[in-house]
N, C-alpha and C positions, 0 to 999 in steps of 0.2 A: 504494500500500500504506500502511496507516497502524500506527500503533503500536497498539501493546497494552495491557496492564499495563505499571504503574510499580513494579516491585519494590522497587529503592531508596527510592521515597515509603513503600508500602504495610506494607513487612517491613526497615527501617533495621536491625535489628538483624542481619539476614542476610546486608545489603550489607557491616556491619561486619564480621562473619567473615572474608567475602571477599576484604576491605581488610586485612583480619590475614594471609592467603595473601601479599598484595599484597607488604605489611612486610617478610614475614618474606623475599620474595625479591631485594628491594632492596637486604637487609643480606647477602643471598648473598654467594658469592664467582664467582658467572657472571660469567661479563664481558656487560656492555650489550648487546653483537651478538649473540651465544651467545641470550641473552634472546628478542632483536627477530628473529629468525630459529628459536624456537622458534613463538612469537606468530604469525608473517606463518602459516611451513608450516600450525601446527594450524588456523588461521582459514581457510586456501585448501581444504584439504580437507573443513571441516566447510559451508563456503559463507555465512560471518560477514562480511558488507561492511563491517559498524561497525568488527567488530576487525581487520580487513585494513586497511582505511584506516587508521585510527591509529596501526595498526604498522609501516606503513609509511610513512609522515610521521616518525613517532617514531627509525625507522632511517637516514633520511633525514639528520634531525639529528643523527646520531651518525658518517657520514659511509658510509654503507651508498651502491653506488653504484645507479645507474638499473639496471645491468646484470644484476647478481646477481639484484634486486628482482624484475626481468623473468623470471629462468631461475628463481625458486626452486621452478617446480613441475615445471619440468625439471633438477633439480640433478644428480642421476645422469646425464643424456646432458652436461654438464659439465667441464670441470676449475678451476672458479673457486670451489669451494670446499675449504677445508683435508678434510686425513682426520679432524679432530674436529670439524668443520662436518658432515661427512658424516653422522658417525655419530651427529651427536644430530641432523641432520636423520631417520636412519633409523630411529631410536628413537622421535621426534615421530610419525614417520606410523604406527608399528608400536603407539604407545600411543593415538592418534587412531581409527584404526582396528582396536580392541580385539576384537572379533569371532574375527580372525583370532589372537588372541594375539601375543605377543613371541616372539620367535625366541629359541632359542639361539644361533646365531650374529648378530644383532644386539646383545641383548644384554654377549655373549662381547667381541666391537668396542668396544664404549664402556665396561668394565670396565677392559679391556686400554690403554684413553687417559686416564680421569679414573681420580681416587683413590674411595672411597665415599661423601667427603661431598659432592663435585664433582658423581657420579652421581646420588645422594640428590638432590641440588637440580634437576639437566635431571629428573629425573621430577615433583617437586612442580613444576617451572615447566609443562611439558604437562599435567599434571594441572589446573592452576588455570588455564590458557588455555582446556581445552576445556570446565571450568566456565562461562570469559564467557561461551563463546560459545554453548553451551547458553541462559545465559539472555538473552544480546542475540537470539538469535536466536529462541527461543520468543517475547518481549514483543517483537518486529519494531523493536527498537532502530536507529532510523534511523540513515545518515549526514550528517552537518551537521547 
């Protein structure tokens, strides 16, 4: 398979947007794993190897174990993830796979754990993951 377009060469200005997403969740208040495990789920379900590899490397380094890494597309049959792992993993696949819309009771679940600005941020963080991977994935953004 080869690449695509180079969006980043072609539209710099578009990648910078997206790097403004990037920023603005760096200076969140998600904790790094919260992050790297929003990243891995939306990447496994959208079927993004560039952003699955990364983020998984990237969680690697944060001390995410082989374990979890391995289960996280089986997180629900489970019990190695916290109940607010759970529940922005269940929000991650319910905003991934938008179609079906967001539950109220999914939703209901991660209200009832984070605060609003907490919440606000797990949505912009799936939000801007299922961006990359949109466009690693249209432009066949290799891995290595």
């Amino acid at each position: 398979m080869e690449s695509r377009i180079d969006i980043q060469k072609t539209e710099p200005a578009a990648y910078q947007a997206m790097y403004a997403l990037e920023k603005y969740l760096a200076g969140s208040k998600l904790t790094p794993i919260h992050k790297e495990l929003i990243k891995m789920r939306a990447s496994q379900i959208n079927g993004c190897a560039f952003c699955l590899n990364m983020h998984s490397v990237d969680a690697r380094k944060l001390g995410e174990t082989e374990q979890r890494i391995y289960l996280l597309n089986a997180w629900k049959e489970t019990n190695l993830f916290t109940e607010e792992e759970q529940a922005i993993l269940a929000l991650t696949e319910e905003v991934t796979l938008i179609t079906n819309h967001v539950s109220d009771n999914t939703y209901n679940k991660a209200a009832k754990l984070f605060d609003q600005n907490y919440l606000s941020q797990i949505i912009m963080a799936i939000v801007t993951i299922n961006a990359w991977n949109r466009i690693a994935i249209t432009s066949r953004t290799m891995v290595g």
